[in-house]
C-alpha positions as CSV (number, residue, x, y, z in Angstrom):
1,X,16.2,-1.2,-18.4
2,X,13.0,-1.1,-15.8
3,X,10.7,-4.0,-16.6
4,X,7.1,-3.7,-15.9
5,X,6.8,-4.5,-12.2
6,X,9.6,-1.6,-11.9
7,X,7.4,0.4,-13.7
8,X,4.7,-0.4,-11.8
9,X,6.1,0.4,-8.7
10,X,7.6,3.7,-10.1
11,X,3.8,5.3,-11.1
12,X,2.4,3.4,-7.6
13,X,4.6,5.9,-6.3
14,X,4.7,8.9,-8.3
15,X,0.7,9.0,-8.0
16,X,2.2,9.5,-4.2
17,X,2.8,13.3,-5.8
18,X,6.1,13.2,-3.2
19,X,8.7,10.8,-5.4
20,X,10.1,12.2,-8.5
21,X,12.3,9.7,-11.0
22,X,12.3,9.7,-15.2
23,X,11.3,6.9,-16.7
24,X,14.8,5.6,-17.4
25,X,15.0,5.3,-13.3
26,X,17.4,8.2,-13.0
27,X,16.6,10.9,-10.2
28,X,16.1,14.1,-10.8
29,X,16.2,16.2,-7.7
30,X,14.0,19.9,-7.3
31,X,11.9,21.9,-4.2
32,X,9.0,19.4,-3.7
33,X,6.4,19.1,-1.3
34,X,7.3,17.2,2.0
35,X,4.5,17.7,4.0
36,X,3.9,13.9,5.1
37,X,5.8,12.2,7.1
38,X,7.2,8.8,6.0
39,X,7.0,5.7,7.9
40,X,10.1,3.4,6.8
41,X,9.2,-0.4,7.5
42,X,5.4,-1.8,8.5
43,X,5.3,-3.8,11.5
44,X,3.7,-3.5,14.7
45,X,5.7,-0.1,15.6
46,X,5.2,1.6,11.8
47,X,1.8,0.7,11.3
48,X,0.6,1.8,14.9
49,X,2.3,5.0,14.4
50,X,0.7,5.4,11.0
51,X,-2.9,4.8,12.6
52,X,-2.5,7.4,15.9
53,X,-0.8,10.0,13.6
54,X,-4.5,10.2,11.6
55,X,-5.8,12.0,10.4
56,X,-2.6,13.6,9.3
57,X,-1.2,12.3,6.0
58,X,1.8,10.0,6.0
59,X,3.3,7.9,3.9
60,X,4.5,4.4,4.7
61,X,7.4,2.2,2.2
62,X,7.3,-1.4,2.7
63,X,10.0,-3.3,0.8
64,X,7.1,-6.5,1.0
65,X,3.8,-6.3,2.0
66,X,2.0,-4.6,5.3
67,X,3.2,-7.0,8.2
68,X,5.6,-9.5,5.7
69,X,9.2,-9.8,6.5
70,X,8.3,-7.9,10.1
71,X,9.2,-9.9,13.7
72,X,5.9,-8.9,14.7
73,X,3.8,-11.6,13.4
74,X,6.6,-14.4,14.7
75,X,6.0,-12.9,18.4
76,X,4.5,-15.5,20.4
77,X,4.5,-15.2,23.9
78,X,2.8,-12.1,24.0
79,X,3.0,-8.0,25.6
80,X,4.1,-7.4,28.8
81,X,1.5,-4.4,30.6
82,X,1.3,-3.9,34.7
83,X,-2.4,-4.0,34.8
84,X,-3.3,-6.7,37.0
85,X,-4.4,-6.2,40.7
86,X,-1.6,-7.3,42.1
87,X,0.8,-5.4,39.9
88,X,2.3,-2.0,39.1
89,X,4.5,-0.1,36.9
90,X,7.3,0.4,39.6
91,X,6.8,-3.5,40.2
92,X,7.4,-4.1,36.4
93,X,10.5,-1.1,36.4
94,X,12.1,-3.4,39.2
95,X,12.2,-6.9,37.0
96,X,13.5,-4.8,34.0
97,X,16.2,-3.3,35.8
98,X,17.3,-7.0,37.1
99,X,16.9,-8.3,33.9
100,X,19.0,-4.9,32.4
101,X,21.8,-5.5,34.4
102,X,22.7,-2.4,35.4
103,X,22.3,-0.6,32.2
104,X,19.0,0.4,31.9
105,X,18.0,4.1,31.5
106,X,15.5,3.9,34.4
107,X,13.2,7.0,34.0
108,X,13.1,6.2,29.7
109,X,12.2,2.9,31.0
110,X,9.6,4.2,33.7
111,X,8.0,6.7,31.3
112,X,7.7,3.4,28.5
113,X,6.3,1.1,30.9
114,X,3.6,3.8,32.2
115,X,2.2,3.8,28.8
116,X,0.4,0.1,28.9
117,X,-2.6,0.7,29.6
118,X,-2.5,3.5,26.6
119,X,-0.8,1.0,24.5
120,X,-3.5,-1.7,25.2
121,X,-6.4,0.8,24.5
122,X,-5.0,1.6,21.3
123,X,-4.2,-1.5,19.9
124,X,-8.1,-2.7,21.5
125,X,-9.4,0.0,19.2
126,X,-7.9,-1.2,16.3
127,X,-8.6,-4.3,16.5
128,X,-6.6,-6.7,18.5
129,X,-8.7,-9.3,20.5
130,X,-6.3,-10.2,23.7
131,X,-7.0,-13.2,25.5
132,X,-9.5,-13.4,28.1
133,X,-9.7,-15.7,31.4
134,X,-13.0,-17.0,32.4
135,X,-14.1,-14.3,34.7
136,X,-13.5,-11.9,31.7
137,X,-10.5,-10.5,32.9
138,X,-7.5,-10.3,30.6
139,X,-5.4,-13.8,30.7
140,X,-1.9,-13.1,31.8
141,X,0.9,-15.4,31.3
142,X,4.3,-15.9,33.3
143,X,7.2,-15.3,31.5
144,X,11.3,-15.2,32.9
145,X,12.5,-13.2,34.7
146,X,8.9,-11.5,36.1
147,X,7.7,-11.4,39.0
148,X,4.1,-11.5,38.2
149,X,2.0,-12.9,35.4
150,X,1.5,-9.3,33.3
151,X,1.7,-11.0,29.9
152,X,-1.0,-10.4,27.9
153,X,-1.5,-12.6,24.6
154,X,-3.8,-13.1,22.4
155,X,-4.7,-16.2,20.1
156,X,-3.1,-18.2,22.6
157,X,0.7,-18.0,21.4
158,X,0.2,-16.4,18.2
159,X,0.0,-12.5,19.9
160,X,2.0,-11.2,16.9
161,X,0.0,-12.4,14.3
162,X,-3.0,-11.7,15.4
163,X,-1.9,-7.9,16.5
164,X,-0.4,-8.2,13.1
165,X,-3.4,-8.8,11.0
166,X,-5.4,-6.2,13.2
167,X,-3.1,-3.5,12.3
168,X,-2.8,-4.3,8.1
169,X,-6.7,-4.1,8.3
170,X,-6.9,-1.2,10.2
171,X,-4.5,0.4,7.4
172,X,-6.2,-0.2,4.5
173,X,-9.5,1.2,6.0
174,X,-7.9,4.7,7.3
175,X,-7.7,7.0,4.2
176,X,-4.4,9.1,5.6
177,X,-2.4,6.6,5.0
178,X,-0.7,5.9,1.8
179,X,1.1,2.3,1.7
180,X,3.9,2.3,-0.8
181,X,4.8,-1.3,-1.0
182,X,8.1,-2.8,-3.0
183,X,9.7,0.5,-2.3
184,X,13.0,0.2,-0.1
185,X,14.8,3.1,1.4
186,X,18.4,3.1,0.4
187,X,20.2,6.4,2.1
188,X,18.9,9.1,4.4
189,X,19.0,12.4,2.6
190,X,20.6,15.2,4.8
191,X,20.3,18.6,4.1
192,X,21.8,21.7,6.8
193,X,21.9,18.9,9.4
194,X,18.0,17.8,9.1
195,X,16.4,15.1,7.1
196,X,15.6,16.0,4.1
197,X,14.2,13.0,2.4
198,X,15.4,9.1,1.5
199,X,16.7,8.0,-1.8
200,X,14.4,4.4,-2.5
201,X,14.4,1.9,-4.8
202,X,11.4,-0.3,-6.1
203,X,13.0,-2.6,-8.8
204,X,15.7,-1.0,-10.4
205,X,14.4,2.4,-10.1
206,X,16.1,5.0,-8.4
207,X,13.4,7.3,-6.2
208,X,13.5,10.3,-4.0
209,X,11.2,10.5,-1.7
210,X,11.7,14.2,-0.3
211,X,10.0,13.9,3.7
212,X,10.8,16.6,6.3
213,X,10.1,13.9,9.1
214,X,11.6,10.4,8.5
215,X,10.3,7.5,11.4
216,X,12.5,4.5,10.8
217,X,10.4,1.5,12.1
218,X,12.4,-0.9,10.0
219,X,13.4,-4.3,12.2
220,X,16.5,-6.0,14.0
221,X,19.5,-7.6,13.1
222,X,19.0,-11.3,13.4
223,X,19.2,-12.0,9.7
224,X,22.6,-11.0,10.5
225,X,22.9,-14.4,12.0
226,X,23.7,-18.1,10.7
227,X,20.6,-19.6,13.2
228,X,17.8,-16.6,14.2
229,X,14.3,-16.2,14.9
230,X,13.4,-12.9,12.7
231,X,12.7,-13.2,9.0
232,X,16.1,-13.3,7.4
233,X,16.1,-10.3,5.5
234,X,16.4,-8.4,8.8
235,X,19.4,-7.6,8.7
236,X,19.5,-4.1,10.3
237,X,18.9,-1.9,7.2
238,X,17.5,1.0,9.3
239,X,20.8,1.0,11.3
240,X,23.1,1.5,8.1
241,X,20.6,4.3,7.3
242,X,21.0,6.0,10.4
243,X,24.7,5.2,10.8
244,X,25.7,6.5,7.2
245,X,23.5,10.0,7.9
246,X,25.6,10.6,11.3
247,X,22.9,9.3,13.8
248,X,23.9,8.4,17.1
249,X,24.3,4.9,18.1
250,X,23.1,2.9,21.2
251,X,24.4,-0.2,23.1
252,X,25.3,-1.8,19.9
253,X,27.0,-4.4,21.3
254,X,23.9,-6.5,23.1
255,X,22.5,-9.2,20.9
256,X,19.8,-11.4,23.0
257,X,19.8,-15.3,22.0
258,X,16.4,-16.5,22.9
259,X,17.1,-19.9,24.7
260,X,14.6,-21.8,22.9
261,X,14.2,-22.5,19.5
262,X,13.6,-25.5,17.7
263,X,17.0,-27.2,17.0
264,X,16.2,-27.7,13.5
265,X,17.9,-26.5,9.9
266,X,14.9,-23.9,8.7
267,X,15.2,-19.9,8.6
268,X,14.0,-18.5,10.8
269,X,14.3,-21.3,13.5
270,X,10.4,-21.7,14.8
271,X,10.7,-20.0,18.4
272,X,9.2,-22.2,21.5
273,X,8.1,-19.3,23.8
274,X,9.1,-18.8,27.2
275,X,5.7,-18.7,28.0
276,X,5.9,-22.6,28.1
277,X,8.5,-22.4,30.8
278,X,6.2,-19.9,32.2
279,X,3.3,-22.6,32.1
280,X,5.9,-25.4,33.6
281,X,7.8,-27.0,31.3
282,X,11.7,-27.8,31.9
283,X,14.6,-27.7,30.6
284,X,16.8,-31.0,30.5
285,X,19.6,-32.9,29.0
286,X,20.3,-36.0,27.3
287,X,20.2,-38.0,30.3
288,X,16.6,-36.4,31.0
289,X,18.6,-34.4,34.1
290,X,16.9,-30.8,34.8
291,X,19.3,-28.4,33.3
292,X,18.9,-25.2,35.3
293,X,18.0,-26.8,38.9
294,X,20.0,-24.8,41.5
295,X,20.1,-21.5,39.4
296,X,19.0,-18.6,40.2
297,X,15.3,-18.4,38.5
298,X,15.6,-21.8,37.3
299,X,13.9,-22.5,33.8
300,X,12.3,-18.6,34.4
301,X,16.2,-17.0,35.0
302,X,16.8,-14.3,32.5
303,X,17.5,-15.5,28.9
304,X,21.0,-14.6,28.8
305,X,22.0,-17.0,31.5
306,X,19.7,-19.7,30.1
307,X,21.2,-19.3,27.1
308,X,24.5,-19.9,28.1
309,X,23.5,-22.8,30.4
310,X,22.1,-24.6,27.3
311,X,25.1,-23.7,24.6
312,X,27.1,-25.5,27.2
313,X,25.2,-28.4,27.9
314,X,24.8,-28.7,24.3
315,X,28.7,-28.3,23.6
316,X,29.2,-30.6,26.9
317,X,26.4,-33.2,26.4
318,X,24.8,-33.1,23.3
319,X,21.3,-32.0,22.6
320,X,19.3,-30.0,25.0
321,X,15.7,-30.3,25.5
322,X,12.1,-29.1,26.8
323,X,9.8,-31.4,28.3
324,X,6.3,-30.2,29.0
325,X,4.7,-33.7,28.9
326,X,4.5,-33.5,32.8
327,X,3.0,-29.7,33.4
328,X,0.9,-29.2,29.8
329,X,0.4,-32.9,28.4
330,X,-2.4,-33.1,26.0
331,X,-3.2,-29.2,27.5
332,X,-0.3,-28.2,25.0
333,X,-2.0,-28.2,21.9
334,X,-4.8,-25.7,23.5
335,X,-2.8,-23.3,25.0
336,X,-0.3,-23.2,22.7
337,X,-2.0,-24.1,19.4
338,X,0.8,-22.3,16.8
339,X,3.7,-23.8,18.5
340,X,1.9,-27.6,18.7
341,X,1.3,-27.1,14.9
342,X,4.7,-26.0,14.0
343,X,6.3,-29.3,16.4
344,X,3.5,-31.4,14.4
345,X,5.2,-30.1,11.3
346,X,9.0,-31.4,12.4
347,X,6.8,-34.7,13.6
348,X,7.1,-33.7,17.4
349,X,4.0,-34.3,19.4
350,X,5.0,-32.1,23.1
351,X,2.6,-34.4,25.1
352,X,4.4,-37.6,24.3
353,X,7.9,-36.1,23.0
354,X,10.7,-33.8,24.5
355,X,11.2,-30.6,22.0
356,X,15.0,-30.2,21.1
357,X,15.6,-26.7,21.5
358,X,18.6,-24.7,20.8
359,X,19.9,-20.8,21.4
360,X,19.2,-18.3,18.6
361,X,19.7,-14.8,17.7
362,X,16.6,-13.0,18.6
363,X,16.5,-9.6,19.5
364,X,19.4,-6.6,19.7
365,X,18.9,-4.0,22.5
366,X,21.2,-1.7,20.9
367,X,20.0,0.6,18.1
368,X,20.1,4.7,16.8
369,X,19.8,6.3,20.1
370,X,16.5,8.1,20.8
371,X,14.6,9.8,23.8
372,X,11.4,8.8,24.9
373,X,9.6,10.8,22.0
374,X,11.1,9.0,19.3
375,X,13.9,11.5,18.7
376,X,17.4,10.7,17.4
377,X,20.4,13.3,17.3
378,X,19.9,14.6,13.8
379,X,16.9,16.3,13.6
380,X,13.9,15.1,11.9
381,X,14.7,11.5,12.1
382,X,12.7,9.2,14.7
383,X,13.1,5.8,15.3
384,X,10.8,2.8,16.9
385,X,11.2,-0.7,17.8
386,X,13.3,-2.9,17.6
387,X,15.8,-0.3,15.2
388,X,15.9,2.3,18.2
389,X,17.6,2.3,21.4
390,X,15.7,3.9,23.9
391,X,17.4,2.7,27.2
392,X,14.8,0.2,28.3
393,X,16.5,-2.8,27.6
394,X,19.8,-2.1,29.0
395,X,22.2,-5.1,28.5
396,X,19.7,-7.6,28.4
397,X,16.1,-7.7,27.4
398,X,13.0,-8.6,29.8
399,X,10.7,-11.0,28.0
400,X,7.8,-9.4,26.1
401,X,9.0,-5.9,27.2
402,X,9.9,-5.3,23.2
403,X,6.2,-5.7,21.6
404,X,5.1,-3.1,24.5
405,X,8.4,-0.9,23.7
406,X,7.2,-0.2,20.1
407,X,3.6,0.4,20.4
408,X,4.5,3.0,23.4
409,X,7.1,4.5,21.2
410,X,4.5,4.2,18.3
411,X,1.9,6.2,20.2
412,X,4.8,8.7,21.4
413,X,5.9,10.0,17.8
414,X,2.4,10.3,17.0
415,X,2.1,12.2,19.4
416,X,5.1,14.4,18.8
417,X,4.9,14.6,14.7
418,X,0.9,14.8,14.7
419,X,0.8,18.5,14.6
420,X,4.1,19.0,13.7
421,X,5.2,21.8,11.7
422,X,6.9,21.1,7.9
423,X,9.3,23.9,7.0
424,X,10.3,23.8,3.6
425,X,12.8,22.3,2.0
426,X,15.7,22.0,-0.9
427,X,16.7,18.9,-2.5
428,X,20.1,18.7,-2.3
429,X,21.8,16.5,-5.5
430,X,21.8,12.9,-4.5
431,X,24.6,9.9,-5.1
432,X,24.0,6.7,-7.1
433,X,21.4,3.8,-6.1
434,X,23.4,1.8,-3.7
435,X,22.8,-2.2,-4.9
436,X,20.9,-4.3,-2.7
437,X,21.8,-5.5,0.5
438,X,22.8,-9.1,0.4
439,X,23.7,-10.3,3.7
440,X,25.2,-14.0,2.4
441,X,28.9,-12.8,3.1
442,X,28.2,-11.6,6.5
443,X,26.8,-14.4,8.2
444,X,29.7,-16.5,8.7
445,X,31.4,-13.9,9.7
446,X,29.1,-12.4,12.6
447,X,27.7,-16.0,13.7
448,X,31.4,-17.0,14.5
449,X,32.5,-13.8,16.5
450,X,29.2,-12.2,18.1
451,X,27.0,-15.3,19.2
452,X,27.0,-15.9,22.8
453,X,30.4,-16.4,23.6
454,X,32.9,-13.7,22.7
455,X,36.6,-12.8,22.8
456,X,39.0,-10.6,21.8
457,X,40.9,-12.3,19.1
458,X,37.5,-13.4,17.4
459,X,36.1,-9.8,17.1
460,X,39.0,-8.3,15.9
461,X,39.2,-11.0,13.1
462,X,35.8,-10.2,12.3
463,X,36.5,-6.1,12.1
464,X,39.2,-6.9,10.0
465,X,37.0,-9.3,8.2
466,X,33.9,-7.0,7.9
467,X,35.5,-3.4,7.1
468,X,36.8,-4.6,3.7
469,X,33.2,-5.5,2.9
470,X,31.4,-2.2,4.9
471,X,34.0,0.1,3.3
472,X,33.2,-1.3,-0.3
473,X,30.5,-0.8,-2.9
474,X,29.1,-4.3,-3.0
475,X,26.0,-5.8,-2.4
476,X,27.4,-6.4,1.5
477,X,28.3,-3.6,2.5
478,X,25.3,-1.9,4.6
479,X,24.9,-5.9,6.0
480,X,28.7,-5.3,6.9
481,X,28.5,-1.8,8.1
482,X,26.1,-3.3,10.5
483,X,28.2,-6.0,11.9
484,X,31.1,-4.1,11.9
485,X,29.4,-1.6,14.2
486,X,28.6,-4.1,16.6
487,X,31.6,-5.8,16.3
488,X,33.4,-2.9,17.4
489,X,31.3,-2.1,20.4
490,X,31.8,-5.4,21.8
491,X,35.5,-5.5,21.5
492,X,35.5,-1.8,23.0
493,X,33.6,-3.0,25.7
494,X,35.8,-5.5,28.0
495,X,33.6,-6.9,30.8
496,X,30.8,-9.4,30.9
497,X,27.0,-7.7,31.2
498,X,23.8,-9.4,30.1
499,X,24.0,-10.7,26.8
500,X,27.2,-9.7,25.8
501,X,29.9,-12.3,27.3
502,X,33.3,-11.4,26.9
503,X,35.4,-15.2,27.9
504,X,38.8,-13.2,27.8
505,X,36.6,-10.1,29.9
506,X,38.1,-8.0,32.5
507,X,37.1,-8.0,36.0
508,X,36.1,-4.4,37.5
509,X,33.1,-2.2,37.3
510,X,30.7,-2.3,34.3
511,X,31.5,0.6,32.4
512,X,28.0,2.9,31.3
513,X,25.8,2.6,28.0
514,X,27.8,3.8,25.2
515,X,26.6,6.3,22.6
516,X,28.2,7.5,19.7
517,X,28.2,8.5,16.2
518,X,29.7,5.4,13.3
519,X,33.1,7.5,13.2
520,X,33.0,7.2,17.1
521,X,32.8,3.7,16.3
522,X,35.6,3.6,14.1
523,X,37.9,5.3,15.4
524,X,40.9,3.2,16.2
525,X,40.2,0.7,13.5
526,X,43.0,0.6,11.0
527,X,41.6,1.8,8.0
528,X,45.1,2.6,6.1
529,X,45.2,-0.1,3.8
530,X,41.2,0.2,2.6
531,X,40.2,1.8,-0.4
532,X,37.5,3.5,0.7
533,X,34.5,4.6,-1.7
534,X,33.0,8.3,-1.5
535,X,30.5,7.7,1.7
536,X,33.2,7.9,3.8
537,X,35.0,11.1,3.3
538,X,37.3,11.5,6.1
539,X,38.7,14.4,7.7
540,X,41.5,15.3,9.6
541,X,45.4,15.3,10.0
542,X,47.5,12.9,7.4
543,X,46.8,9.6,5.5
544,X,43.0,8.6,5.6
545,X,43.9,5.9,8.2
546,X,45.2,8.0,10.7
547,X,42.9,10.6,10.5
548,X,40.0,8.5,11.6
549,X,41.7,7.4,14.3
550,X,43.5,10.7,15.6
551,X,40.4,12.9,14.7
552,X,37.5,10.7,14.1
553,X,35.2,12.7,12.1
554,X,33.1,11.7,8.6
555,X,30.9,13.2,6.3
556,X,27.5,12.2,4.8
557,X,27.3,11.6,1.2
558,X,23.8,12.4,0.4
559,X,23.6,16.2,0.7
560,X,25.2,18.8,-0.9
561,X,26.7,20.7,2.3
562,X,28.2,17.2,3.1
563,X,28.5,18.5,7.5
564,X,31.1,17.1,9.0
565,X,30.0,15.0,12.3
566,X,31.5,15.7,15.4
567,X,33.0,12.7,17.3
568,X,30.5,11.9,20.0
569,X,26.8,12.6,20.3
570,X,26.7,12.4,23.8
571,X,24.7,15.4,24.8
572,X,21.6,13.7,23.4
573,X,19.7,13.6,25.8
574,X,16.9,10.3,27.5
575,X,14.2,10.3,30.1
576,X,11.3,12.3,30.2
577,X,11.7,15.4,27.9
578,X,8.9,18.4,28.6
């Protein structure tokens, strides 16, 4: 039974004259236009891409409003760009390479970093108001693991949000862009091995939203986590859409815990930028002793050692905290006006009191695998932000390199889907609505094995854990699918490297980025005793169990030549693409 808002969000869509449903919800599948693309997910990456692709029509589904449930307005510290004087892109490659460790894809990362000045411009001419010093020069902030102050903010600490609020206006004024809010994508369609639409939901209704060009744009993982800093319904939805369709996956395994955030009981935990460490606060313990003097970096070393450093000293010690009474004092609340009103809020005032911080789950470098235009292995389907793995972050991300990541990406598929050509296509039959992702179950389950410390026992208990609930048709299972994925990427992969620190790890050479498709991932994982629903139709020799792990190949549901996938997806290919 639809009730009204369901109804209303049915005919706010249908007047869309791309989404066909009757009344009862049901879908009913036929030829139908597809001309537009569609934007999945409305932060700073999906609306910037929306804006530069005008004045082409697209569409873009937001499960909440323009910029709600998004990371992009909880960004503080602010968008890294080699524009200063003193700085240059090659200067900025070199600190995200360090802070990479080893595994970045250095010309993707070359070719993304080149773009700042572009990406700057553009988000300028919609709107956004950076920071200026007084000789009317950008102000540029210090941030770890740089070597030069490059980071540009705006509002202070409150970049995201103001970017944020530049881009929803900027939206509503442009008239090629219709914003289909309370709509959530459910499945990729795939049709012939190219997207051929997404099967939505708004309410209870069942929609099908036919789109030769799908740009997933849809968030992280961290609501994946018991203590994060992104809204906690981001729990990697645009990953279990990709995954299920047969994308290739990324680095999965690399989950960044942002050193700081206030040690409090809310969700999301209220992050305490780097930018203050930048601006000379310090990190101490209990006993008021400076916790990273004599490392590497000190307070600026790259967030996955500081991290650790404070997870032990909190395990070790007790609390950890920042003091900035010394280098900001009564300068705090000026500089950092968002963060002094949040600390005012947990009856902390930074001039006077030390800010307890804590490690949280912040941001995942792994993601569906693109090139530097956007592009993922099954054709049709692009991916930006924080959903996408484009090589830049390698193992560990470089602060504020990820707001500058998804407006370059956001310009790039513009770019590439502006003038693209829509060939026609057939709606295939689709499969029921799956339910709606509840990530409750999961949490537990991924805070205890894939937080900052790791080891083999843990993520095995937490495959076996997981795979019941991603193999099932429950509210869990995309959350699950998710986890499971990056569970089994870090179990595959042994040795320590950036954020992902294996305490049973093997000594040796750091093995390369891994790609591959989710039956890549499963393969080896004991499946034999799992009943397993009709998403996953395996193929291959004998019992279901042993075919995924002797001949690890799946099919996609929603299609009706359901392809097989082949095992790896290695020959897509990054860099600079002509």
């Amino acid at each position: 039974m639809l009730t009204q808002h369901d109804r209303k969000a049915a005919a706010q869509t249908l007047e869309s004259g791309a989404l066909f449903c009757r009344p009862d919800g049901s879908v009913r599948s036929e030829s139908a236009p597809a001309d537009r693309p569609v934007i999945v997910g409305a932060g700073l990456a999906g609306m910037l891409a929306a804006l530069e692709m005008a004045p082409r029509p697209v569409l873009l589904v937001t499960r909440a409003g323009l910029g709600a449930e998004a990371s992009t307005a909880l960004a503080q510290g602010g968008l890294a760009a080699a524009i200063g004087p003193d700085d240059s892109v090659e200067d900025h490659l070199s600190d995200t390479l360090a802070a990479g460790a080893g595994l970045v894809d250095a010309p993707a990362a070359r070719a993304i970093l080149a773009r700042a000045p572009d990406v700057v411009a553009a988000l300028i001419g919609h709107g956004v108001v950076f920071d200026r010093a007084d000789d009317g020069e950008f102000a540029r902030g210090l941030e770890a693991a740089h070597g030069r102050r490059r980071i540009l903010h705006a509002g202070g600490d409150a970049t995201g949000a103001v970017i944020a609020r530049a881009l929803v206006a900027a939206v509503r004024r442009t008239p090629s862009i219709t914003v289909i809010e309370g709509v959530e994508a459910r499945r990729l369609i795939v049709e012939d091995g190219r997207v051929a639409g997404l099967l939505c939901a708004a309410g209870a209704a069942a929609l099908v939203l036919p789109a030769a060009h799908v740009v997933l744009a849809s968030g992280g993982v961290g609501g994946l986590f018991a203590h994060g800093t992104n809204p906690p319904g981001n729990f990697g939805a645009g990953l279990a859409l990709a995954a299920r369709a047969g994308a290739v996956m990324a680095d999965m395994e690399f989950v960044q815990f942002h050193p700081t955030a206030l040690d409090g009981t809310g969700s999301p935990l209220p992050l305490i930028s780097e930018a203050v460490r930048g601006e000379g606060a310090v990190l101490v313990d209990e006993t008021g002793r400076p916790l990273m003097a004599g490392v590497p970096g000190g307070d600026l070393a790259p967030r996955d050692v500081v991290a650790r450093a404070i997870a032990a000293a909190g395990a070790a010690q007790g609390r950890v905290f920042l003091d900035a009474r010394a280098a900001l004092g009564p300068r705090f609340a000026t500089r950092f006006p968002t963060i002094a009103a949040e600390l005012a809020r947990a009856g902390l005032d930074p001039a006077r009191d030390l800010i307890p911080v804590r490690p949280a789950a912040h941001y995942h470098m792994g993601g569906v695998a693109t090139d530097v235009r956007g592009r993922t292995s099954i054709e049709g389907l692009h991916a930006i932000g924080e959903v996408a793995c484009t090589g830049l972050h390698g193992a560990n991300r470089l602060a504020s390199n990820s707001l500058l990541e998804a407006a370059a990406m956001a310009l790039a598929v513009a770019e590439d889907l502006r003038d693209a050509q829509t060939l026609p296509l057939r709606m295939p039959p689709v499969g029921p609505l799956p339910p709606r992702a509840d990530a409750g179950p999961v949490r537990p389950i991924v805070s205890a094995a894939l937080g900052l410390l790791r080891n083999g026992d843990g993520l095995a208990s937490a495959i076996a854990a997981l795979a019941p609930l991603a193999f099932g048709e429950g509210a869990a299972a995309d959350p699950a699918l998710v986890g499971l994925m990056i569970a089994t990427a870090a179990l595959r992969r042994r040795q320590s490297v950036g954020a992902h620190c294996r305490v049973d790890g093997d000594e040796g050479a750091i093995a390369p980025p891994r790609v591959s498709t989710l039956a890549d991932l499963l393969a080896g994982l004991d499946v034999t005793n799992l009943v397993l629903p009709p998403t996953f139709v395996l193929q291959g020799k004998g019992e279901p169990g042993v075919a995924i792990r002797e001949s690890p190949r799946t099919r996609v549901l929603y299609g009706s030549n359901r392809h097989s996938l082949p095992p790896c997806g290695g020959e897509l290919e990054r860099g600079v693409s002509n």
